[in-house]
ZAMARGU-4260 file (C-alpha; in steps of 0.2 Angstrom, whole numbers, plus 5000, padded with zeros to 4 digits):
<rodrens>
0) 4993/4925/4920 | 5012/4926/4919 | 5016/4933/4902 | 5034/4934/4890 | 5034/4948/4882
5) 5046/4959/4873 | 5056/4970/4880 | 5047/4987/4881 | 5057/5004/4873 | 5064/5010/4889
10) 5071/4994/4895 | 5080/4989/4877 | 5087/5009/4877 | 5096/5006/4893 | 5104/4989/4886
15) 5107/4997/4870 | 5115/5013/4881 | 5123/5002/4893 | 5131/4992/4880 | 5140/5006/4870
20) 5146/5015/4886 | 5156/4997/4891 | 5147/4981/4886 | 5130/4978/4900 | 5128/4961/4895
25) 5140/4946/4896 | 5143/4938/4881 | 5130/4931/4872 | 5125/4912/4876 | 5134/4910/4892
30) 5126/4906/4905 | 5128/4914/4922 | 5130/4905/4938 | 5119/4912/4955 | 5133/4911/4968
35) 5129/4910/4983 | 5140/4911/4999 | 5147/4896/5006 | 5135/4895/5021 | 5119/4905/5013
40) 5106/4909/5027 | 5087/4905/5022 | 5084/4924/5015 | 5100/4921/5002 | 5093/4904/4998
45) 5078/4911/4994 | 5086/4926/4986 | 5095/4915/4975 | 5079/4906/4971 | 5071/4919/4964
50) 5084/4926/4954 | 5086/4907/4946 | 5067/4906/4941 | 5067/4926/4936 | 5083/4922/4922
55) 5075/4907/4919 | 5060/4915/4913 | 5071/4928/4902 | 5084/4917/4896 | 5075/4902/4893
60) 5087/4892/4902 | 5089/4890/4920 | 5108/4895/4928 | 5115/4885/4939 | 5117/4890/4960
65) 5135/4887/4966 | 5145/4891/4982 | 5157/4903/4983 | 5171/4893/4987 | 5169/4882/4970
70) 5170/4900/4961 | 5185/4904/4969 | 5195/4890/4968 | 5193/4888/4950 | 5180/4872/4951
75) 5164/4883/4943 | 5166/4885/4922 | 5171/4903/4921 | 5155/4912/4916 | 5147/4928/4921
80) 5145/4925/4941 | 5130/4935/4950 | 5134/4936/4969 | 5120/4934/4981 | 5121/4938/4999
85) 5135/4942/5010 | 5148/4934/4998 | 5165/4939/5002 | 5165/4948/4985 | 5148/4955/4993
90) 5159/4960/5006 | 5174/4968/4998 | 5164/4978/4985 | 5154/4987/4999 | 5171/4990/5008
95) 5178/4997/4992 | 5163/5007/4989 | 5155/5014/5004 | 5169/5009/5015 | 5158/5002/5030
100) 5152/4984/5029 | 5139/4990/5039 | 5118/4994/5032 | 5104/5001/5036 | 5086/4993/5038
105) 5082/4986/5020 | 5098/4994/5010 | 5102/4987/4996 | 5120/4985/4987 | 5119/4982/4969
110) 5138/4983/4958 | 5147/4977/4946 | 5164/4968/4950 | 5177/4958/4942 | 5168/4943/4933
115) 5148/4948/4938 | 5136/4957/4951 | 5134/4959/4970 | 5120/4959/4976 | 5118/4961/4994
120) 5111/4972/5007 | 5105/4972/5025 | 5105/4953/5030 | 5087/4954/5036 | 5077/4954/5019
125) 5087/4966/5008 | 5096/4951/4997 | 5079/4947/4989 | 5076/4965/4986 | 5091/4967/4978
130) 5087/4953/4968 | 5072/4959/4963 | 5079/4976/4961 | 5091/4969/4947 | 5078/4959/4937
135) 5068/4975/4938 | 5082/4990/4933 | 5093/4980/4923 | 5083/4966/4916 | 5068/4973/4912
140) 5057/4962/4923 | 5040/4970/4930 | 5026/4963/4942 | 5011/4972/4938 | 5000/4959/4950
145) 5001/4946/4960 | 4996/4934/4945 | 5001/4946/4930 | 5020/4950/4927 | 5032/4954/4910
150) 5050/4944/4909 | 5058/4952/4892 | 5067/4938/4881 | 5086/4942/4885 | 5101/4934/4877
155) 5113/4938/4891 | 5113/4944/4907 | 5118/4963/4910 | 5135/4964/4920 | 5141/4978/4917
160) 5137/4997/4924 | 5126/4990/4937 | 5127/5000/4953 | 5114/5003/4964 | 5116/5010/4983
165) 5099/5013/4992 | 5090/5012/5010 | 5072/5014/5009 | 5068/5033/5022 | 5051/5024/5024
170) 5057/5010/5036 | 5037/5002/5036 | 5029/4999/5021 | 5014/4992/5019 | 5002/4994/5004
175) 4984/4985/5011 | 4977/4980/4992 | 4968/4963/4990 | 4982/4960/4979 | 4996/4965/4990
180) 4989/4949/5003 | 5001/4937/4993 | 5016/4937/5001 | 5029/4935/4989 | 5020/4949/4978
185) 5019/4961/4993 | 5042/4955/4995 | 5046/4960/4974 | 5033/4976/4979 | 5044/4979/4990
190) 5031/4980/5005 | 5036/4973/5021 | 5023/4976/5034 | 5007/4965/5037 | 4991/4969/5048
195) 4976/4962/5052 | 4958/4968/5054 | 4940/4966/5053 | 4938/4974/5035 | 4945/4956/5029
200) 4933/4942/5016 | 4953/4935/5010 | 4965/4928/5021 | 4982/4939/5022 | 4996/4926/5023
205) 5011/4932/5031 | 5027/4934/5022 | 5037/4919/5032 | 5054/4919/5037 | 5063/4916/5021
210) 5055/4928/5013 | 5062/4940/5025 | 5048/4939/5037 | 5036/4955/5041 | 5033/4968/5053
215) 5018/4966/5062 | 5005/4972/5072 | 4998/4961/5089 | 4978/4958/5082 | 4966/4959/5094
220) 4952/4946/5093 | 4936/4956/5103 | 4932/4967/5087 | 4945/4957/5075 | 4956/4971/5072
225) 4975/4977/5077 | 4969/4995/5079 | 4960/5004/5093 | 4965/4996/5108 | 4958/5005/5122
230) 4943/4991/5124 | 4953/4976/5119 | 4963/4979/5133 | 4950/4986/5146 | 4934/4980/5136
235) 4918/4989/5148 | 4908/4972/5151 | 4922/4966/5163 | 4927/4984/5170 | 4916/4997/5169
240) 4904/4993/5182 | 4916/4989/5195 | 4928/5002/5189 | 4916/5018/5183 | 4934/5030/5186
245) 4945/5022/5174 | 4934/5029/5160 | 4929/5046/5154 | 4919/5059/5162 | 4909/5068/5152
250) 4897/5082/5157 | 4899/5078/5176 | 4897/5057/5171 | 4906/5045/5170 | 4905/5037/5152
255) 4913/5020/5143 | 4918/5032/5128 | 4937/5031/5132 | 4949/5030/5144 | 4954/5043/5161
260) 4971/5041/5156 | 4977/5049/5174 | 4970/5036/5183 | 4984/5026/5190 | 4975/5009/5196
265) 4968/5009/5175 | 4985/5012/5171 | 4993/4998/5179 | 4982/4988/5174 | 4983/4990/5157
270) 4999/4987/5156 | 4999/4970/5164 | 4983/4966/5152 | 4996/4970/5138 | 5012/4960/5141
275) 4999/4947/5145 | 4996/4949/5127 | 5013/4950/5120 | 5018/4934/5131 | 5005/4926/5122
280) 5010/4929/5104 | 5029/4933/5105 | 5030/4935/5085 | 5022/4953/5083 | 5034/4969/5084
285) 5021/4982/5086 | 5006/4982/5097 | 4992/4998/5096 | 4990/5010/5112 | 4976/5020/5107
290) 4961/5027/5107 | 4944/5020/5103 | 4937/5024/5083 | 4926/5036/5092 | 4925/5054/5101
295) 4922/5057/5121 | 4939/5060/5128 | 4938/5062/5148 | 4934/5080/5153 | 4940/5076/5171
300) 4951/5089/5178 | 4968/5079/5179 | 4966/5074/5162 | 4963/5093/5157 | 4977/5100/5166
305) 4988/5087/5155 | 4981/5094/5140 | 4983/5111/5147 | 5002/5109/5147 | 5002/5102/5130
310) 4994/5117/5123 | 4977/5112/5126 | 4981/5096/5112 | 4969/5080/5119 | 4985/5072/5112
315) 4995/5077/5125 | 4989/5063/5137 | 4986/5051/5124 | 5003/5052/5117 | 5009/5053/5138
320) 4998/5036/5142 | 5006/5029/5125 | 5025/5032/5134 | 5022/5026/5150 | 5015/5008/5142
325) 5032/5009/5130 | 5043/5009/5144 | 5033/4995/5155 | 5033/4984/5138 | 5052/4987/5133
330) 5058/4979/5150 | 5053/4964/5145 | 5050/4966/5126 | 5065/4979/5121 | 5060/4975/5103
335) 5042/4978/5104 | 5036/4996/5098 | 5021/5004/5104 | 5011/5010/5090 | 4996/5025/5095
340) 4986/5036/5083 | 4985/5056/5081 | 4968/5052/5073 | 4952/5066/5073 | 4952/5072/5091
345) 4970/5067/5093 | 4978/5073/5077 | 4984/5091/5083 | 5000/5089/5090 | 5004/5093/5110
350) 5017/5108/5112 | 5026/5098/5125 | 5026/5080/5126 | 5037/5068/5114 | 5036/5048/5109
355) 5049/5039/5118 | 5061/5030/5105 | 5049/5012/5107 | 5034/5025/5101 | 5027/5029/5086
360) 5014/5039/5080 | 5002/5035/5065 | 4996/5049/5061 | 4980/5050/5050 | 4971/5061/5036
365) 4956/5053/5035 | 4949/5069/5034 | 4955/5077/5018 | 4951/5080/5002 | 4958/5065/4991
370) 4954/5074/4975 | 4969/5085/4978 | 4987/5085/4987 | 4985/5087/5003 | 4998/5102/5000
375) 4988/5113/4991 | 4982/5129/5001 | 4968/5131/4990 | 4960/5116/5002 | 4954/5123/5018
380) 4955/5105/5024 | 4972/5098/5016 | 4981/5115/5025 | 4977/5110/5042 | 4984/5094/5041
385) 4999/5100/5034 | 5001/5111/5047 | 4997/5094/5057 | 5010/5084/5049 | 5023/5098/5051
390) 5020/5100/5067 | 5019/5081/5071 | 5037/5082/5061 | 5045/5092/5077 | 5037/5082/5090
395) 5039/5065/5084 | 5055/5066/5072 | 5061/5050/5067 | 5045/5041/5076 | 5032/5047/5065
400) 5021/5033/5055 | 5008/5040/5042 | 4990/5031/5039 | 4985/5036/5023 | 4967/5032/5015
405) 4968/5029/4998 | 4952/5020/4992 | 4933/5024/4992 | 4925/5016/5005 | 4909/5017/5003
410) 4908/5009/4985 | 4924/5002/4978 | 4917/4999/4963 | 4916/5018/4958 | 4929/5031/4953
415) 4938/5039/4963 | 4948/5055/4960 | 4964/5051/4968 | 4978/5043/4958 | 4985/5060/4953
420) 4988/5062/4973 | 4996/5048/4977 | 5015/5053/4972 | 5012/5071/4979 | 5006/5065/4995
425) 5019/5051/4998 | 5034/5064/4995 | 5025/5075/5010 | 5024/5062/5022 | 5044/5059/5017
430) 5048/5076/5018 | 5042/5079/5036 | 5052/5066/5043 | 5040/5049/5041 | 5047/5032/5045
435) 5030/5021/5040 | 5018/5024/5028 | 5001/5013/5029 | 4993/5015/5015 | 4972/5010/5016
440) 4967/5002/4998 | 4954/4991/4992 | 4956/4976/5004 | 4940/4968/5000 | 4937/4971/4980
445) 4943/4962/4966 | 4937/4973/4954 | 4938/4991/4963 | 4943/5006/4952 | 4958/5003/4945
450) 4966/4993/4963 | 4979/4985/4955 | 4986/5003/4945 | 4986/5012/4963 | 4995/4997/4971
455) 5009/4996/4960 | 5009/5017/4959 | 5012/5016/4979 | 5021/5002/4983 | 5036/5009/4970
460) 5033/5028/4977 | 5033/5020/4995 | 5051/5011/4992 | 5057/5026/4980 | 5047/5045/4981
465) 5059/5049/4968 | 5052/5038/4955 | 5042/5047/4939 | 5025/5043/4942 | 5019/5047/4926
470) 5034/5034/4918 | 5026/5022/4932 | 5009/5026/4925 | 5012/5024/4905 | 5021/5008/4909
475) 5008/5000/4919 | 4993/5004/4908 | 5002/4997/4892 | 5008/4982/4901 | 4995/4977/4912
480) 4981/4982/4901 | 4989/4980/4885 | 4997/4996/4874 | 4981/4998/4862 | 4970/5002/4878
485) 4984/5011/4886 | 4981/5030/4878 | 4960/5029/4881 | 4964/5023/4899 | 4974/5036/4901
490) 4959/5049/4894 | 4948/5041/4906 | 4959/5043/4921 | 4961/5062/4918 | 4943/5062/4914
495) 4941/5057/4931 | 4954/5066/4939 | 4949/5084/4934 | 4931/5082/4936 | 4933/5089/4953
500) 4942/5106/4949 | 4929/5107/4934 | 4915/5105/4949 | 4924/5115/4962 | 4921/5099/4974
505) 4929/5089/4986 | 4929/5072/4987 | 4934/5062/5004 | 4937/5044/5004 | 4917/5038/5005
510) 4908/5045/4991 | 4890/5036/4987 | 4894/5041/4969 | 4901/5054/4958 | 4894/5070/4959
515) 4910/5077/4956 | 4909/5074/4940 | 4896/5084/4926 | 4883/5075/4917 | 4893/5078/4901
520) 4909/5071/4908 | 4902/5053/4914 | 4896/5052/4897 | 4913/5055/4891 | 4922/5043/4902
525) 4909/5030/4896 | 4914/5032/4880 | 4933/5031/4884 | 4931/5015/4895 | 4920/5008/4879
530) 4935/5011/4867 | 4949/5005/4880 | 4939/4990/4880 | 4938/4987/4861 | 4957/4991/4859
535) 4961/4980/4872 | 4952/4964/4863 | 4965/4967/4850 | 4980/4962/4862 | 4971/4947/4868
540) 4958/4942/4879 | 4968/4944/4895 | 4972/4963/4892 | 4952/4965/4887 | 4947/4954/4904
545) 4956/4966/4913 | 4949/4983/4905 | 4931/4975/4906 | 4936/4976/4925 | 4938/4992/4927
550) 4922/4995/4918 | 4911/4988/4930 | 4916/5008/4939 | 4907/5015/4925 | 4892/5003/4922
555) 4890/5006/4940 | 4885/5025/4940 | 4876/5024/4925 | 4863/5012/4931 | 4864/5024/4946
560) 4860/5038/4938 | 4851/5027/4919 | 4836/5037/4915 | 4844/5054/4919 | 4860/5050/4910
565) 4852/5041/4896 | 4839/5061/4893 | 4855/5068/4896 | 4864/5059/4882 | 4849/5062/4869
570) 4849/5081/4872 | 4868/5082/4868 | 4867/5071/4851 | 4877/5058/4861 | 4875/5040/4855
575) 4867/5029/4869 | 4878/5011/4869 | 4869/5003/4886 | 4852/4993/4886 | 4836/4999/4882
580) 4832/4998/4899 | 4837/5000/4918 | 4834/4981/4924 | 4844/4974/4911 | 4858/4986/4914
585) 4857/4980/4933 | 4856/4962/4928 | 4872/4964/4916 | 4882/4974/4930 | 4878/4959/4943
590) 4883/4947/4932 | 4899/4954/4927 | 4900/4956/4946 | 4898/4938/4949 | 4913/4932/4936
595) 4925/4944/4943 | 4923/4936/4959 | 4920/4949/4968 | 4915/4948/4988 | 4910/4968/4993
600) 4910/4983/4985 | 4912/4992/4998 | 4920/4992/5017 | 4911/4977/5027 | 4913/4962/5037
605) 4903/4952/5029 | 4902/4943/5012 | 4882/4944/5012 | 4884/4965/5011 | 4885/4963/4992
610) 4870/4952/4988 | 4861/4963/4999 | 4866/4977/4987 | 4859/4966/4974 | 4842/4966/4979
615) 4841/4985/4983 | 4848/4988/4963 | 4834/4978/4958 | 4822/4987/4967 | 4826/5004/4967
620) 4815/5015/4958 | 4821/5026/4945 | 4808/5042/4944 | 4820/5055/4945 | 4832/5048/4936
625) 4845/5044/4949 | 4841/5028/4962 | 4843/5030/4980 | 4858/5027/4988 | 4856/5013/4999
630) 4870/5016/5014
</rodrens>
């Protein structure tokens, strides 16, 4: 629910510092006008659009959208005039300031000038992030969700001291939350990429045309995903039998595990059985050339003595097969990309081989330890792939694309260690050169552990690695969740987030519950969750509806662990708050399930997975004190 509320303390100090360094606001009452140029492309109309519903919101009063020509020849009341697109004011502003008309993918251009603000950037979809960008810095605007945003009260709108010059390093964005499915949440989060895939119970709508439009993977529809080709494009019931050789050898046998990718009759036709593809759905600017989501690369001694010449890397022919499909594909489609993993046996990077400029590769850390930065040494496993990514840094340079896995797969509805990583991690895939970033959230869950917090974290880091991600943090939890909740949140986050040093454990991203944290510490973080939600009923029933969300994570280990945690509790003189028994705890926990909507708690394809789940909660035995895992 779209909320007006006050401006919060750090916005009203940059009016307030604005103002006494040369008068932010236009004066007070008058309304401004969205200028538009003269012949505004669908992007600027929309661009416009948005800023006259965003002011609207704040001012109380909707402005008026004008040409440019009525402003200049003296037809538009002279009031504060906020230029949108590539107005000629746009144009000489830019000039003045950078002195190249010219931008970068998604730039924007934000300044102040004579009589109002530009804002303009690359023609594409940058208008409407500048836009955006404007409500957000200068006006205090914030879209915690895609049904949950603050616009401040203003009397004025600022128009002085703005100036803003950006281009995004990370030229792919794409933040893959249930929430981030709305497309014109996933445009003000700045996101601009879309894919599809099996792990899907939501329809993702495409951001469309006047939105700016997205980047976008081809989908393959034999297993409903856009990733991991090799079987889409070759799938083994219509070749293999008649074509054993185009598939790997493995201890002396051929095998439909992947692909002999020195085969040159499999080779050609692959390529054919792709641009057959890409005739059939022109739209798509990225299509995968990879490996299968399983092991059994061909041992046969052609495709050894490629990976002997990359250093012994599998990747080397992976990334070799990868090229030789790019160029075939940019004859006829020069603006397709080719898009191929360095995923488990292909993460190490070849010694000799490079991506064409149409190839990029998505290198992934599925891997890793999630409960710290994949920088830190003291991780046997985060070292190696940062010697991964650093290496992948030299080969790949400006063609390197990062698939980052941000959520618990296994159970959504539990917490998950990681929220402390994100901003560390996103400023090492920028540091090493990354152009894309994909980052793997809760796409299924509408209640998963605190989603909509990690979704607005990334999609700001992903647009900015420079932004304070504590700042990004303490504004999020008292303005999503409501400022008498915010501080136990907060507790219960750190709670979370250092239980693993206090364990000495790692956590990857499918944990069946939380061993990483003590006995002692889940009782804690119960008690924390309990007091968020009892402050937050004091700021209205949507702030506590959406901290009695993110308590569902903690019911749900404790009717995993009840009897266990409950002795536990008595021992330590710790008050017990749940139901006197396991099966009402369960019953509680489904129904609160049930009213938040929620379709699975954990990755599936199918929406029958949770009642399942159900039905095994109810039935599990609790002897020992903790139930079985049922995966």
């Amino acid at each position: 629910m779209k909320r007006a509320m006050k401006l919060p303390a750090f916005c009203a100090l940059l009016v307030l510092s604005a103002s006494a360094a040369g008068s932010v606001a236009a004066p007070q009452g008058l309304l401004p006008a969205v200028v538009l140029p003269d012949s505004p492309t669908a992007v600027e109309r929309s661009a416009a659009k948005e800023l006259a519903d965003g002011l609207e919101k704040c001012l109380g009063k909707r402005p008026e959208c004008v040409a440019e020509s009525d402003v200049r020849e003296g037809r538009a009341p002279a009031r504060p005039s906020l230029f949108v697109g590539a107005t000629r004011a746009a144009k000489a502003a830019r000039s003045a300031a950078a002195g190249r008309p010219s931008y970068q993918v998604d730039e924007v251009f934000l300044k102040s000038v004579k009589g109002g603000v530009v804002l303009d950037g690359d023609p594409a979809r940058a208008p409407i992030y500048a836009v955006d960008l404007y409500l957000e810095k200068y006006c205090g605007v914030r879209w915690w969700s895609s049904d949950a945003a603050m616009y401040p009260k203003l009397g004025a709108v600022p128009v002085a001291g703005v100036d803003l010059s950006y281009a995004p390093q990370f030229k792919y964005r794409e933040t893959y939350y249930l929430d981030g499915f709305d497309p014109l949440f996933k445009v003000r989060s700045k996101g601009n990429f879309s894919s599809l895939t099996r792990y899907m119970l939501t329809d993702m709508a495409f951001i469309p045309p006047e939105l700016g439009g997205n980047h976008r993977l081809y989908f393959f529809e034999g297993r409903h995903s856009a990733y991991h080709s090799f079987f889409e494009i070759l799938p083994t019931n219509t070749y293999f039998n008649a074509h054993p050789e185009w598939y790997s050898l493995i201890d002396g046998k051929r095998q439909p595990k992947q692909l002999c990718l020195a085969n040159a009759e499999m080779k050609a036709e692959y390529i054919q059985e792709t641009l057959k593809r890409l005739r059939g759905d022109p739209s798509v600017d990225f299509i995968q050339v990879s490996q299968n989501d399983w092991r059994g690369y061909c041992q046969c001694a052609a495709c050894k003595a490629m990976m002997d010449e990359d250093g012994g890397a599998p990747s080397g022919p992976y990334l070799r097969f990868a090229n030789e499909v790019a160029e075939a594909v940019e004859k006829e489609f020069p603006n397709v990309r080719i898009d191929t993993f360095a995923y488990q046996f292909t993460r190490t990077a070849p010694t000799k081989t490079r991506p064409r400029h149409n190839v990029v590769v998505r290198l992934c850390d599925i891997e890793c330890d999630f409960a710290r930065p994949l920088v830190d040494p003291s991780s046997p496993l985060n070292a190696e792939f940062a010697k991964d990514i650093a290496d992948w840094k030299r080969v790949a340079g400006g063609n390197l694309y990062v698939w980052d896995y941000l959520a618990n797969f296994k159970n959504y509805m539990l917490p998950h260690p990681n929220i402390s990583q994100i901003a560390p991690n996103i400023r090492l895939f920028a540091a090493n050169g990354a152009v894309g970033v994909f980052e793997q959230g809760d796409a299924l869950c509408s209640a998963g552990s605190f989603a909509t917090l990690r979704h607005y974290l990334t999609a700001h880091l992903l647009w900015d690695p420079s932004e304070d991600e504590n700042r990004l943090m303490d504004e999020f939890l008292s303005g999503y969740y409501g400022k008498s909740a915010a501080s136990a949140l907060k507790n219960f986050i750190a709670v979370v987030e250092n239980g693993p040093r206090k364990t000495k454990m790692s956590v990857g991203c499918g944990h069946k519950g939380v061993p990483f944290l003590t006995a002692d510490d889940k009782l804690l973080a119960a008690r924390l969750m309990d007091e968020a939600v009892e402050a937050a009923e004091k700021d209205g029933e949507p702030f506590a509806a959406r901290v009695r969300r993110e308590r569902l994570s903690v019911d749900h280990y404790m009717i995993l662990n009840y009897d266990a945690l409950r002795k536990h509790a008595a021992a330590k003189n710790v008050p017990w708050t749940r139901p006197e028994t396991r099966g009402e705890a369960v019953e509680n926990w489904i129904r609160d399930v049930k009213a938040f909507g929620v379709k699975a708690r954990r990755e599936t394809t199918s929406a029958k997975e949770i009642e399942s789940y159900f039905g095994r909660l109810r039935d599990a035995g609790s002897g020992n004190g903790a139930v079985p895992m049922p995966f």
